[in-house]
N, C-alpha and C positions, 0 to 999 in steps of 0.2 A: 646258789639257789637250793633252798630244801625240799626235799619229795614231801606230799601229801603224807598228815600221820596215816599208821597204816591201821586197818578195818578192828573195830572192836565188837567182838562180838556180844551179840545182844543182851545178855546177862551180865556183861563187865567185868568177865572174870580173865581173856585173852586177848591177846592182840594178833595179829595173824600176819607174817612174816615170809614170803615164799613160798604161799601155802600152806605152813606149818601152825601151831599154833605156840604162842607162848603167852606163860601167867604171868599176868597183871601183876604190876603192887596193889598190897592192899588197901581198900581205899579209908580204913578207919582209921589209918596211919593221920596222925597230924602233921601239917605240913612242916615244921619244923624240925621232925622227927624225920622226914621221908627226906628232904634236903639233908641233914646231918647223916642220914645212911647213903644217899648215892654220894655225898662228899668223898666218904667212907669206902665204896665199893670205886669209884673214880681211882683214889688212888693207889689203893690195892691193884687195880690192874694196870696201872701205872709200873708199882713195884714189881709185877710178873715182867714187866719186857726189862725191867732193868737189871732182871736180877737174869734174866735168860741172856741177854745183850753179855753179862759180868761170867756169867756160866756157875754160878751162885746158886745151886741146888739147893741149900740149904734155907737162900731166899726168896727163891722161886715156892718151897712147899710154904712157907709161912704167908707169904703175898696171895698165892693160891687158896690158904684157910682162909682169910682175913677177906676176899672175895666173896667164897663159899657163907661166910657168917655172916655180911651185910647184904648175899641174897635171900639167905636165910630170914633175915633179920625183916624185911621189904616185903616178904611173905611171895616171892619169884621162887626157890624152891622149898623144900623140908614140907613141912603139913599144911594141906591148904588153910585159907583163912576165911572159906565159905561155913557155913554150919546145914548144908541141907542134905548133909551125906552125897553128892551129887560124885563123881571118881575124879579125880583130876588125869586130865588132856593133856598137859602139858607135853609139848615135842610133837604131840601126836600130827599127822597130816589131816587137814582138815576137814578134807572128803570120805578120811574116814572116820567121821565121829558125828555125833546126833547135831552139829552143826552143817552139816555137808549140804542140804537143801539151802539154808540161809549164805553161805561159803558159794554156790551154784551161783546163786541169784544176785551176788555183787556187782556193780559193774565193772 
């Protein structure tokens, strides 16, 4: 059975995980674009435990980039993909950020 997705906050820019908050993909991604980058980010972290499993340093940092650029790429880290100057939250705890009223009032 799968858990409830977890809470989005109101502006669509995080999803909130343990409290914490983490960025959305972006949503002007087209969906065929956003499938061909989690394809892409799936099995890059696929490649980290096999190369950690093989003790393949060399393909651990490469599976590690290849991660890092399809989150990149999904707009989850590097610049955000909002344009209202707003700072990006990301990581942050939820209670402490101008979300924390709305984060309160979940059930």
């Amino acid at each position: 059975m799968r858990d409830a997705d977890p809470p989005t906050t109101p502006d669509g820019r995080y999803i909130v995980v343990r409290g914490r908050l983490w960025r959305r993909t972006n949503p002007a991604l087209g969906e065929d674009r956003r499938a061909a980058l989690v394809h892409d980010l799936m099995q890059a972290r696929r490649d980290v435990g096999t190369a950690l499993r093989a003790g393949d340093a060399a393909g651990e940092r490469d599976a590690r980039r290849r991660v890092d650029a399809a989150k990149q790429a999904l707009g989850e880290r590097g610049p955000v993909w909002w344009d209202d100057g707003a700072p990006d939250l990301n990581r942050h705890m939820a209670e402490n950020t101008p979300y924390a009223a709305w984060f309160e009032a979940l059930p």
